[in-house]
C-alpha positions as CSV (number, residue, x, y, z in Angstrom):
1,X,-15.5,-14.7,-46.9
2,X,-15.6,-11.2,-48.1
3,X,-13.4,-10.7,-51.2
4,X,-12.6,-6.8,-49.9
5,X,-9.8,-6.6,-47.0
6,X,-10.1,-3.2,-45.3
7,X,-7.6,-2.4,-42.1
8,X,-10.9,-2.3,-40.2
9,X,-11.5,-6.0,-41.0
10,X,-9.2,-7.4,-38.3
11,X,-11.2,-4.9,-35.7
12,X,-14.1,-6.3,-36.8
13,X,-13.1,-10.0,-36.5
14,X,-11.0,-9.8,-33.5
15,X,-13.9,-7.6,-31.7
16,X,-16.2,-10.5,-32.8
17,X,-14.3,-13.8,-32.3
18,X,-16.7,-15.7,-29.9
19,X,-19.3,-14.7,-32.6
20,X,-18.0,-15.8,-35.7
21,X,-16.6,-18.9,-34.6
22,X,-19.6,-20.0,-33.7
23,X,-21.2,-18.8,-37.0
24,X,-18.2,-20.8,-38.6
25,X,-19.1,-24.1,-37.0
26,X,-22.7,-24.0,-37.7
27,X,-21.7,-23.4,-41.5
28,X,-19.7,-26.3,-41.0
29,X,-21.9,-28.6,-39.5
30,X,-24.7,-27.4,-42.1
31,X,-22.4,-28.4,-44.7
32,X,-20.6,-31.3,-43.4
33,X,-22.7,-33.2,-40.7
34,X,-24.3,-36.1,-43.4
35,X,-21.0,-36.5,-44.7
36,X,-20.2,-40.4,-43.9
37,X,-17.3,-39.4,-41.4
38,X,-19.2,-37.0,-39.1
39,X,-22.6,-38.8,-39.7
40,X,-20.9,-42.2,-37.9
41,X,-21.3,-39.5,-34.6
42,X,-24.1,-36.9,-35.3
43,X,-26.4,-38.6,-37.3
44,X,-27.4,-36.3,-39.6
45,X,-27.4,-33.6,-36.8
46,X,-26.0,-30.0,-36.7
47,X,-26.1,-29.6,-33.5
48,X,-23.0,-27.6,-31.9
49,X,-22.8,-29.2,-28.6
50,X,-23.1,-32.8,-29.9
51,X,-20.3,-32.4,-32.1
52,X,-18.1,-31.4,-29.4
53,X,-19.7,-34.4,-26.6
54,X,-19.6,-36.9,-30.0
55,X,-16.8,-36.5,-32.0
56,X,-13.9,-37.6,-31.0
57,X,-10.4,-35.9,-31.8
58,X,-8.5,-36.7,-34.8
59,X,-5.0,-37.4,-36.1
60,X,-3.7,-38.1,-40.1
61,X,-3.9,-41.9,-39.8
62,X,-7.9,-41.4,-38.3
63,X,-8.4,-40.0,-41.6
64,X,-6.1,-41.0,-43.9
65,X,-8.4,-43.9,-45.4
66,X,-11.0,-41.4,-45.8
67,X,-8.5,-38.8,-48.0
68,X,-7.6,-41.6,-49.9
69,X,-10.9,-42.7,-50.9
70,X,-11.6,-39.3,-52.1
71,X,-8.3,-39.3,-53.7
72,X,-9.1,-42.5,-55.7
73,X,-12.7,-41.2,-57.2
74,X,-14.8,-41.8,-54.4
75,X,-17.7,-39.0,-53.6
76,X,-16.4,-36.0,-52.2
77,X,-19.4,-36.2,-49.6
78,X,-17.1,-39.1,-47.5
79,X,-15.8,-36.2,-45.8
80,X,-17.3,-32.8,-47.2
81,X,-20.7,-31.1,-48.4
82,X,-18.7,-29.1,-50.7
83,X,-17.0,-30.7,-53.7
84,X,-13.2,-31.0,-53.3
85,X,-11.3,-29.9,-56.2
86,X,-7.6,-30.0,-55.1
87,X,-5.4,-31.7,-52.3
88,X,-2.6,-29.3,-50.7
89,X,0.4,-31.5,-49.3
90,X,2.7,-31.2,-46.8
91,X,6.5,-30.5,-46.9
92,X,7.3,-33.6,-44.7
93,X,10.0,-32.0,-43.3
94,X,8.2,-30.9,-39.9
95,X,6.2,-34.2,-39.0
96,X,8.6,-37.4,-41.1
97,X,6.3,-38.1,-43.9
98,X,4.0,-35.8,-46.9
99,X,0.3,-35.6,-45.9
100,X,-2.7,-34.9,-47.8
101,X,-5.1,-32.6,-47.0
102,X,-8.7,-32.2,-49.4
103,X,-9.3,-28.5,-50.3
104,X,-11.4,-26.2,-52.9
105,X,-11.2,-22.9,-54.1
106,X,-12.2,-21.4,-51.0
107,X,-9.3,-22.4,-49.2
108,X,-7.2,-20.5,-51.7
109,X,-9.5,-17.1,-51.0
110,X,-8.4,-17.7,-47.1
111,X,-5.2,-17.8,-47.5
112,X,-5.5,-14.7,-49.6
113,X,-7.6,-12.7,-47.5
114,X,-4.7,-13.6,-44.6
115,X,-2.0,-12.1,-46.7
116,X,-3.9,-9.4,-47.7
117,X,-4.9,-7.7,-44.3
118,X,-1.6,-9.1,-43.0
119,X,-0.1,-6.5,-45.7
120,X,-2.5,-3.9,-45.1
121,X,-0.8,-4.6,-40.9
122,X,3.0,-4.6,-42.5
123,X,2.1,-0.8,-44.3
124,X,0.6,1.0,-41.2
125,X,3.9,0.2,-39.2
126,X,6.1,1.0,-41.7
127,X,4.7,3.9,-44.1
128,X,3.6,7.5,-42.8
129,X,-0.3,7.5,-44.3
130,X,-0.8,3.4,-44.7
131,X,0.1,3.0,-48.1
132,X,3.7,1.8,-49.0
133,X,5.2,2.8,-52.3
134,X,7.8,0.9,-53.9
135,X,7.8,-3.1,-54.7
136,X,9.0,-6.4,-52.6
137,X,11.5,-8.8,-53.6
138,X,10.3,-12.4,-52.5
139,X,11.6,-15.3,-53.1
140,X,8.6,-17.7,-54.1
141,X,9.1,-21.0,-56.0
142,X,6.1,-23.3,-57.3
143,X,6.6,-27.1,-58.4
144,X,4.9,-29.2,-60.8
145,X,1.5,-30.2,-59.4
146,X,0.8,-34.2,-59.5
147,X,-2.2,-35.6,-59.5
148,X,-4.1,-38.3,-57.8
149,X,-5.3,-41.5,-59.0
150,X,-9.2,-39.6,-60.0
151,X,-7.2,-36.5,-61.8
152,X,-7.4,-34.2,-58.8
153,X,-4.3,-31.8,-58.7
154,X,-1.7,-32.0,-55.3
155,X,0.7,-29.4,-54.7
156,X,2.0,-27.3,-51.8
157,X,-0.7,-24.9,-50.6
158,X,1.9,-22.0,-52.1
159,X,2.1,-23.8,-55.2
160,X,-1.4,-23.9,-55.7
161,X,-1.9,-20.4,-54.8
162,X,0.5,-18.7,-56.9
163,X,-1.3,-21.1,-59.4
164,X,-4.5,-20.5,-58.7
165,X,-6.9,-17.8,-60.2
166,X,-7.2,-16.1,-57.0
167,X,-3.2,-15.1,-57.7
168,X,-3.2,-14.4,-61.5
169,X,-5.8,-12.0,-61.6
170,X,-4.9,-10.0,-58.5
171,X,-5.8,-6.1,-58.5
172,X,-1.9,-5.0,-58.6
173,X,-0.1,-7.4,-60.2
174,X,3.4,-4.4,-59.8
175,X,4.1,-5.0,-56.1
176,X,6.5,-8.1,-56.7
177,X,10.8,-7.2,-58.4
178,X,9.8,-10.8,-60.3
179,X,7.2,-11.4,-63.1
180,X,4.1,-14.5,-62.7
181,X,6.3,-16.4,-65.0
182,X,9.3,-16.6,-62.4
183,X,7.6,-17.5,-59.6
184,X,5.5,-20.3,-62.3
185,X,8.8,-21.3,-63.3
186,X,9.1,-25.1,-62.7
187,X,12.8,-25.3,-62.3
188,X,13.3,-23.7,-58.8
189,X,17.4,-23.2,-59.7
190,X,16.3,-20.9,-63.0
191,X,13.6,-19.0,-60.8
192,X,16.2,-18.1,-58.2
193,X,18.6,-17.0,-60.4
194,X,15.9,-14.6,-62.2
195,X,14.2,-13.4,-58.6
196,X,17.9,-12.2,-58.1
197,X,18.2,-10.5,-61.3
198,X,15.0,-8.9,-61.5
199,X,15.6,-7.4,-58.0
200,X,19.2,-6.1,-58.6
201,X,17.8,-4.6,-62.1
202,X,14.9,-2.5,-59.9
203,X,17.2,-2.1,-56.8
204,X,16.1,1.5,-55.9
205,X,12.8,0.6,-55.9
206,X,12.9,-2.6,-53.5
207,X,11.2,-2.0,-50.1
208,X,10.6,-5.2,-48.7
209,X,12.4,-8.4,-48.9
210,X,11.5,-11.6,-48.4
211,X,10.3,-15.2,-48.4
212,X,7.7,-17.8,-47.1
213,X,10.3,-18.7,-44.5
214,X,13.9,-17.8,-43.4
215,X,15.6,-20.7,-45.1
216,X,14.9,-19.9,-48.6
217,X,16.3,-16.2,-47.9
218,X,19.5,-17.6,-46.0
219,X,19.9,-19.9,-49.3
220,X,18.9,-17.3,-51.9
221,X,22.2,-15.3,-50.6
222,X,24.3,-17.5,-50.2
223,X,23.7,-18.4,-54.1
224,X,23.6,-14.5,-54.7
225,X,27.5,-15.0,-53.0
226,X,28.2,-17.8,-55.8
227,X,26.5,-16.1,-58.6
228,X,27.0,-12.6,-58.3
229,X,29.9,-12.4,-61.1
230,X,27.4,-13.6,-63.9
231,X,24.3,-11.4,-62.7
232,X,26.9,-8.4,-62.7
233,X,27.2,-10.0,-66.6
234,X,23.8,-9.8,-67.9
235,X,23.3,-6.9,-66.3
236,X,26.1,-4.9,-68.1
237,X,25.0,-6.8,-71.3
238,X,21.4,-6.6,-70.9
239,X,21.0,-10.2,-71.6
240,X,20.1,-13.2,-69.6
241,X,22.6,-15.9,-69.2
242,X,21.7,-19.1,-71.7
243,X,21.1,-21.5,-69.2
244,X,18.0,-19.9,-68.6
245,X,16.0,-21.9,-71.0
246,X,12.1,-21.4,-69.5
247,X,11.3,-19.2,-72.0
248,X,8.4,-17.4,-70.2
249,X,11.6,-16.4,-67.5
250,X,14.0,-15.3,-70.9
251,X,11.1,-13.3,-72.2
252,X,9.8,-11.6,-68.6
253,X,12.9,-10.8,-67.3
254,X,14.4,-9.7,-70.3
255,X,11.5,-6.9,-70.7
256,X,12.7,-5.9,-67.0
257,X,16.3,-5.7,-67.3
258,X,16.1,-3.4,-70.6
259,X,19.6,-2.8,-72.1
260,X,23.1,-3.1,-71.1
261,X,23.2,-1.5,-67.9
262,X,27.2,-1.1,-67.4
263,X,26.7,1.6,-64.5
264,X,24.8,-0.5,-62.3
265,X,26.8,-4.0,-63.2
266,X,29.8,-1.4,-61.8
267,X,28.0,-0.8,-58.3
268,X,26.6,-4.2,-57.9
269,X,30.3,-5.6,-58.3
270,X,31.7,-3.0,-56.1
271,X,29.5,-4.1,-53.4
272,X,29.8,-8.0,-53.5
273,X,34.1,-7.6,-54.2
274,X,33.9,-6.5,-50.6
275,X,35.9,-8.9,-48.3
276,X,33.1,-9.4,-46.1
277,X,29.2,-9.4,-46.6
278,X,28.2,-8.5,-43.4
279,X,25.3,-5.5,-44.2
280,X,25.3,-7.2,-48.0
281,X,21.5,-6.6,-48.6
282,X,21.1,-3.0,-47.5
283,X,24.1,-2.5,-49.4
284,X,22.7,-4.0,-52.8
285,X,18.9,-2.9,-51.7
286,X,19.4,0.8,-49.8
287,X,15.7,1.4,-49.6
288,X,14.7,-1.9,-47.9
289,X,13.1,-0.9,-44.8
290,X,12.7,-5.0,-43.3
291,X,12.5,-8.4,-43.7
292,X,9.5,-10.7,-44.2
293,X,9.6,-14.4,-43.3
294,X,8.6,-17.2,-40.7
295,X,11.3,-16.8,-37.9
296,X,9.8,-18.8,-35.1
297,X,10.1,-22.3,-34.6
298,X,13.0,-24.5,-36.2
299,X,13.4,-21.1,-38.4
300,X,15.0,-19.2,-35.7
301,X,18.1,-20.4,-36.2
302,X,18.5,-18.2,-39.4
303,X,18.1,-15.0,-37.0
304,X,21.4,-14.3,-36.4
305,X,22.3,-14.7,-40.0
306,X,20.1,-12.8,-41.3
307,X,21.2,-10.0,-38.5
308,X,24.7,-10.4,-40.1
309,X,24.0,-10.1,-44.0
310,X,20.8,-7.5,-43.7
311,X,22.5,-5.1,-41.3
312,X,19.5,-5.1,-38.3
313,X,16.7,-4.5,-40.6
314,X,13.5,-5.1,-38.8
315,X,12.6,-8.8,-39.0
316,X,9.5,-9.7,-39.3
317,X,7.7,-13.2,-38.6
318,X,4.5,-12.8,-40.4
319,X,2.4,-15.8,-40.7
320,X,1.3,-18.8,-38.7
321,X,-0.1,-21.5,-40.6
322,X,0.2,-25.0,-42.1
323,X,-1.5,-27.5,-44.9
324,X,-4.4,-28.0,-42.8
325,X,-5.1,-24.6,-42.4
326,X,-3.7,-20.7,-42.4
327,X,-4.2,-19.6,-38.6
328,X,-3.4,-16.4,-37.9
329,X,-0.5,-13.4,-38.4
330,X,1.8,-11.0,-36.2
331,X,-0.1,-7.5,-35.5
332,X,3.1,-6.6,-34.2
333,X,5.7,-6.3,-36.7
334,X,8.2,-4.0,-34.8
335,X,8.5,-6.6,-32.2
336,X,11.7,-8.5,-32.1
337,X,11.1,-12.0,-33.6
338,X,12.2,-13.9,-30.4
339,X,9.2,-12.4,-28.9
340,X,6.8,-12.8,-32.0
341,X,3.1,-13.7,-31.4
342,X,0.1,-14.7,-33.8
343,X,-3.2,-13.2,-33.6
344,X,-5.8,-15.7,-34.7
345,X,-8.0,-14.7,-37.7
346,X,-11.2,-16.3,-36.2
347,X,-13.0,-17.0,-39.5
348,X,-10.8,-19.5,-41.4
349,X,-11.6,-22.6,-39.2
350,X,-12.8,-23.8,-36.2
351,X,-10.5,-23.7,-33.6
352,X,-10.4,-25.5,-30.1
353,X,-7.5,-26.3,-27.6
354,X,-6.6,-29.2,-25.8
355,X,-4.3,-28.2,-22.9
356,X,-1.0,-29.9,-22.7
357,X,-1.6,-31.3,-19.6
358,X,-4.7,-32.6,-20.2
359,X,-3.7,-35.7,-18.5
360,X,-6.1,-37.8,-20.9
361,X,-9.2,-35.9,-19.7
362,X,-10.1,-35.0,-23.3
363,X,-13.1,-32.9,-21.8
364,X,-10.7,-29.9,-20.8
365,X,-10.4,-28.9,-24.3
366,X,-11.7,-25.4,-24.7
367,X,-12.8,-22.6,-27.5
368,X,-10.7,-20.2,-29.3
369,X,-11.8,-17.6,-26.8
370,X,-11.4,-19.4,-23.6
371,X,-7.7,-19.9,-23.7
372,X,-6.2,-19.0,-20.6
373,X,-3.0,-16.5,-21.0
374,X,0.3,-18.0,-20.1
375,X,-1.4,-21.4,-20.2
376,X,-0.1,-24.0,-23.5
377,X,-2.3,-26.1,-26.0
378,X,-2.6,-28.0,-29.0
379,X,-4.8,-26.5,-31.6
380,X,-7.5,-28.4,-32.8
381,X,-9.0,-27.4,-36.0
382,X,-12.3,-28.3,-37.6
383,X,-12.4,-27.0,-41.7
384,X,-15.1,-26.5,-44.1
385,X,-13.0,-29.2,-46.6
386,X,-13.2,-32.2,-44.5
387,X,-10.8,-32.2,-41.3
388,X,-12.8,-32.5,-38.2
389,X,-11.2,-32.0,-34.6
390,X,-8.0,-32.9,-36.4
391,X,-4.7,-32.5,-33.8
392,X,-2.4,-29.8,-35.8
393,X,0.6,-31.4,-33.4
394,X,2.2,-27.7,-32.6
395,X,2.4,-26.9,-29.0
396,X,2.1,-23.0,-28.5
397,X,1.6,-20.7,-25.8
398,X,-0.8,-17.8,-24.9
399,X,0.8,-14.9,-24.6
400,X,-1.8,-12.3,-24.6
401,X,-5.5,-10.4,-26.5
402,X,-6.0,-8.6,-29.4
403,X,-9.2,-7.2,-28.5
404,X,-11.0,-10.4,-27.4
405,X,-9.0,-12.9,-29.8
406,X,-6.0,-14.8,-28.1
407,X,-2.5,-14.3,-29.2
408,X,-0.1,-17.4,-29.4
409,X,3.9,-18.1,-29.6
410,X,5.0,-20.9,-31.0
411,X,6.7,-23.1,-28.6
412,X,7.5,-26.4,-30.6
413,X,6.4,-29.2,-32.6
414,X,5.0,-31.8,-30.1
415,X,6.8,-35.1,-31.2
416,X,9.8,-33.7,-32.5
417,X,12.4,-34.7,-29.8
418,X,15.6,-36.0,-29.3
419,X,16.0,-39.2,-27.0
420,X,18.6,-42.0,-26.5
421,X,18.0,-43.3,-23.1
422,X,14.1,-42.1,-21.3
423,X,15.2,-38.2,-21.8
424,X,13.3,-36.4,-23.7
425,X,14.8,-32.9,-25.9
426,X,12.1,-30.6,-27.6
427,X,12.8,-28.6,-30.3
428,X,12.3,-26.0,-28.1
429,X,15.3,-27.2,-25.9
430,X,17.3,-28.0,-29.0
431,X,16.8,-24.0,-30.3
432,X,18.0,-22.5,-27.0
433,X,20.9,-24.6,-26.3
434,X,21.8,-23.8,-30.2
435,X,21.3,-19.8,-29.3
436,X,23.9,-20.4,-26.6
437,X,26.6,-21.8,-28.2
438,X,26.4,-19.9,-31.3
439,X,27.7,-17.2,-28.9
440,X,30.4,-19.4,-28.3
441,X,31.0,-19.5,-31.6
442,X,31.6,-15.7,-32.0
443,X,35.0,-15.8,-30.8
444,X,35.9,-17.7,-33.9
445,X,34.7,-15.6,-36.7
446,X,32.4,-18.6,-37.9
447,X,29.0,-18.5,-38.4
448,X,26.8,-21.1,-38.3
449,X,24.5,-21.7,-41.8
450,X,22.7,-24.6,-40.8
451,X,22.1,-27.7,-38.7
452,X,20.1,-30.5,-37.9
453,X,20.8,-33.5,-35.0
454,X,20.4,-37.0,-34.3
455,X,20.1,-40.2,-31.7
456,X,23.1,-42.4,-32.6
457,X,22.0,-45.2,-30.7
458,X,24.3,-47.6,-33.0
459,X,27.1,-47.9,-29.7
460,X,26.6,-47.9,-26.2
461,X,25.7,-45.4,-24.6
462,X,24.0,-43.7,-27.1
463,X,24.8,-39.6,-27.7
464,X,23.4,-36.9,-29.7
465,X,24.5,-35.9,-32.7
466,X,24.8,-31.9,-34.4
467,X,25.6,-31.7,-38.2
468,X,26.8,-28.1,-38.3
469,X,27.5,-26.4,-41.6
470,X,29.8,-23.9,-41.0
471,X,31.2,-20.6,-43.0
472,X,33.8,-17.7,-41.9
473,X,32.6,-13.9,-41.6
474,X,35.0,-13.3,-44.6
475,X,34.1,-13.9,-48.6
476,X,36.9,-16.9,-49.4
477,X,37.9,-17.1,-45.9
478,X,39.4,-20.9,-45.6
479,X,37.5,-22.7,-42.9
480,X,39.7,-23.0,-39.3
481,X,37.9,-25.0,-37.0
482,X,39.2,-24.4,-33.3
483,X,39.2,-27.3,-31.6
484,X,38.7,-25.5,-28.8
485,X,35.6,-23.6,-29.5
486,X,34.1,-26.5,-31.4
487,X,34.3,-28.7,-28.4
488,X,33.1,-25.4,-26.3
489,X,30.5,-25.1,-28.1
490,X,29.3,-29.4,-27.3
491,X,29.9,-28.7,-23.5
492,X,27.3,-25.5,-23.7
493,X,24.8,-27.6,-25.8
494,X,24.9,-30.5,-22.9
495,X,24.7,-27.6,-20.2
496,X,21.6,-25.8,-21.8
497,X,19.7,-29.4,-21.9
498,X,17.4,-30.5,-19.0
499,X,18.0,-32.0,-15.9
500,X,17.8,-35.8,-16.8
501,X,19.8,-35.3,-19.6
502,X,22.5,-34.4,-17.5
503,X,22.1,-36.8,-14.8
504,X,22.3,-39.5,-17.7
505,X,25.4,-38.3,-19.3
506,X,27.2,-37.8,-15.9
507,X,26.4,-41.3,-15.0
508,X,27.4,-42.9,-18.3
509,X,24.2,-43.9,-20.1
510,X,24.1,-40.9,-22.4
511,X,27.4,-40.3,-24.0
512,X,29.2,-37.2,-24.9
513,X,27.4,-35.0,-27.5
514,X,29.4,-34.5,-30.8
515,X,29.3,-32.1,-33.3
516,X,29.8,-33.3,-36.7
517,X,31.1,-30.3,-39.5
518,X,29.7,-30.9,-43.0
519,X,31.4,-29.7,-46.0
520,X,29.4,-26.0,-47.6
521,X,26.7,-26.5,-49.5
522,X,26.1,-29.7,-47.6
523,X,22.3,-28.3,-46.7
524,X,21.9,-27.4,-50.0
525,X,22.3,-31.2,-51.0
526,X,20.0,-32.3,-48.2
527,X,17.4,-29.4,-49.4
528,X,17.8,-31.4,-53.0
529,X,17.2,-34.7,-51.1
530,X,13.9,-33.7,-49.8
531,X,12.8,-32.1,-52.8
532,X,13.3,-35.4,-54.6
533,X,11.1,-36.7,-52.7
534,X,7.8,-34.5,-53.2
535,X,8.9,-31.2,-51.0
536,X,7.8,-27.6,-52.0
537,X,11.0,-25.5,-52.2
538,X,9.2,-22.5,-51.2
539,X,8.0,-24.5,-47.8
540,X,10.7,-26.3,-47.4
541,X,12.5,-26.3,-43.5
542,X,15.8,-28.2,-42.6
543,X,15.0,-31.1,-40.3
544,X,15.9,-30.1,-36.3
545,X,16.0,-33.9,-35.9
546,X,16.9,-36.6,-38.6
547,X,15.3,-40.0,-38.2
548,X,15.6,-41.0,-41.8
549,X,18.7,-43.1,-43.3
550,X,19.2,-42.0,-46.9
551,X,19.1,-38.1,-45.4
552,X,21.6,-39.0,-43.1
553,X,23.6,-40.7,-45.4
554,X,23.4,-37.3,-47.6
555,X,24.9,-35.8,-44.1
556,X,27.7,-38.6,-43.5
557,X,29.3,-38.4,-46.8
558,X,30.1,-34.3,-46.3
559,X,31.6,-34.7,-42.9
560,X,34.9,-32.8,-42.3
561,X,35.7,-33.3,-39.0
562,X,34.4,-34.2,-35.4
563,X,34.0,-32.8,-31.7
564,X,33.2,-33.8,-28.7
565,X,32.8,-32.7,-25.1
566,X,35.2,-33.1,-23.1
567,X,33.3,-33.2,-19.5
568,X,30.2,-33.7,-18.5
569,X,27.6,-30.6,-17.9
570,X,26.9,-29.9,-14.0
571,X,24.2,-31.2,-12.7
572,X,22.5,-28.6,-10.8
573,X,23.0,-24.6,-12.8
């Protein structure tokens, strides 16, 4: 992959998908096809149209015993004719449990290259000649890499790329409010604090703001709301706070903030003392011209808060990928986010797609370039590091071209559902019901924070569950949940589900939804939870369904108070 990204690159590759896919797979069989995992189907061969009639399609526990062989100091030649150096993990907070995925340096250098022409994108919609002056404020966290039992480093692919050398030695190293050594900072609560103060010190020259996804900016205000009183302080000062105790943060952002800075400690208080916070970050950040972060997905549910606290800035969904691979990025930026669409970069991996009606008939699976529009798949992706034919488990839709290479929406994560009786709920379900009754919930002056739901099948008949953290339009407004509204806002849920939900619940075996409101701060503590247990902050997303006991025990113990419906949703709409 060519370590110069030119606006004319994504031409180039989208003009030429059919092309360098198949380049792509005959590198990959070159490389890979006497690995002992492939050579159980090709036998040593590199033929193309054997490996798609001969090897079969994949999931995590089909090779699972093969990562962990390589894991435990087994040849890297199990599964890949390159050496694997690394092993990116997953959040676990999309499919239940953490995955491993074996990667080198060259998966680092794709995921750059993505970001890089996905900037070059973001600057020709949003500067007058293609070149954007002034710097972005991101929010981007790393953790403490662990190790497997042979010595071989696992972290979040973010992790290791901010990490990596790739990152460090970048061209501009000015384009980021925060140093290296916040974003390297292992304590994520001491790099949030500093992201914040380094972008209030430089707040004329911010641009762009933003995170890997919409969660970690919702979260990065709402501590901004908690914290502001002592950022005001060093600010006015010139000194950071004590607590701060990584001293490659004390030193950095110390050198940023200069001196006591009374004038703008004056401003930054005058605009956070406002009663509400509605247009906060174009008030603290005047020159931001949008917003960068996933927003499709579970993440949509942040949409309407950020609409709230960034005053309509432009929202931008930028990238679609995962741990097994980075896939492709919106080439439309000014679209609105419900309508966002990813343009696959055709020479990362090997992509194929199973339709989701396949039916069983494994056969109908096609190329990247054969996708038919308006039709849904599974991708299927085939990697240089060891993943062959592997089932990503996302269920998108083709919406359109980009010259020849197909654009997708993201519809849904396939097995993430809701069910108590033989209904079944998708994510995508859940996420339009929830866009519904948060209209409800405008009458109320609430807005909703977060949430996540559940099957209580512990009483008959079972119902679904919504854990709603909730929070008024007003800085120190005391929470007043209607009853009314609350309970309104179950009866839309039930009425936006699908038509044997609501035969079930009118004819008793599903029971009445409830919404369950969690003390503030409540996500917060469920964030914690799963970052105990190996999650990356910076890739880190809230749940849409909870399956697991001790993270709904973190949700039980914050409950405030609970709703129902009160009559069953029609059957026919």
């Amino acid at each position: 992959m060519s370590s110069i990204v030119e606006l004319s690159s994504l031409e180039e590759l989208t003009l030429n998908a059919e092309q360098i896919q198949d380049d792509l797979l005959e590198k990959i069989l070159r490389l890979n096809s006497n690995t002992e995992y492939l050579r159980r189907f090709l036998h040593g061969s590199n033929d193309k149209e054997l490996f798609k009639k001969n090897v079969p399609l994949a999931n995590y526990e089909d090779v699972k015993p093969y990562i962990e062989r390589v894991a435990n100091g087994e040849p890297s030649d199990l599964i890949s004719g390159g050496p694997v150096t690394r092993f990116f993990r997953s959040s676990g907070t999309s499919g239940g449990k953490q995955k491993i995925f074996p990667v080198n340096d060259e998966a680092i250098e794709q995921l750059g290259y993505v970001l890089a022409l996905r900037s070059l994108v973001m600057s020709k919609h949003f500067s007058d000649n293609g070149v954007e002056q002034g710097k972005t404020m991101e929010f981007h966290y790393t953790k403490p890499e662990s190790t497997t039992p042979s010595g071989l480093p696992v972290a979040a692919a973010f992790t290791s790329f901010f990490k990596s050398d790739y990152f460090k030695n970048r061209p501009s190293k000015s384009q980021y409010t925060s140093p290296d050594q916040v974003i390297l900072c292992p304590d994520n609560k001491q790099s949030l604090y500093c992201h914040l103060l380094c972008g209030l010190s430089q707040r004329d020259e911010v641009v762009r703001f933003g995170a890997t996804f919409a969660h970690a900016l919702v979260r990065a205000i709402d501590f901004l709301e908690s914290n502001w009183k002592e950022l005001c302080g060093n600010i006015r000062l010139g000194h950071v706070s004590e607590w701060i105790t990584d001293l490659g943060c004390r030193s950095s952002v110390s050198a940023i903030i200069g001196g006591p800075n009374p004038e703008l400690a004056d401003l930054i208080e005058q605009e956070c003392s406002h009663k509400s916070w509605e247009g906060i970050v174009t008030r603290l950040w005047p020159k931001a011209k949008r917003i960068e972060c996933v927003l499709t997905g579970q993440m949509a549910q942040y949409i309407p808060i950020l609409d709230f606290y960034c005053n309509k800035l432009p929202l931008v969904s930028t990238v679609y990928g995962s741990s097994e691979s980075i896939f492709g990025f919106n080439v439309d930026p000014l679209c609105k986010p419900q309508d966002v669409s990813y343009t696959f970069v055709p020479n990362t991996s090997y992509f194929e797609f199973l339709p989701v009606d396949h039916e069983g008939d494994m056969t109908s699976i096609v190329d990247l370039v054969n996708v038919k529009l308006g039709c849904y798949y599974e991708p299927v992706v085939t990697t240089c590091f060891g993943l062959n034919r592997y089932l990503i488990g996302d269920i998108l839709e083709v919406t359109g071209f980009y010259n020849n290479t197909p654009q997708f929406r993201f519809v849904r994560r396939k097995n993430m559902v809701l069910s108590v009786e033989t209904e079944t709920t998708t994510e995508d379900d859940i996420l339009k019901a929830l866009a519904r009754a948060t209209f409800v919930l405008e009458s109320s002056n609430l807005m909703l924070m977060d949430f996540t739901s559940s099957a209580d099948i512990s009483t008959f008949p079972g119902h679904y569950v919504f854990y709603w953290e909730l929070k008024g339009k007003e800085v120190n407004d005391v929470l007043v949940l209607d009853e009314k509204t609350l309970m309104g806002c179950c009866y839309v849920l039930e009425e936006s589900f699908g038509s044997t939900y609501r035969l079930k619940r009118r004819t008793g075996l599903i029971g009445a939804l409830e919404i369950r409101v969690v003390e503030q701060g409540t996500f917060n503590s469920l964030t914690d939870y799963f970052i105990s247990r190996g999650s990356s902050r910076a890739q880190y997303k809230t749940p849409l369904c909870i399956n697991s006991s001790e993270a709904s025990a973190v949700l039980e113990n914050k409950v405030l108070a609970r709703f129902h419906s009160e009559k069953s949703p029609p059957l026919d709409l």
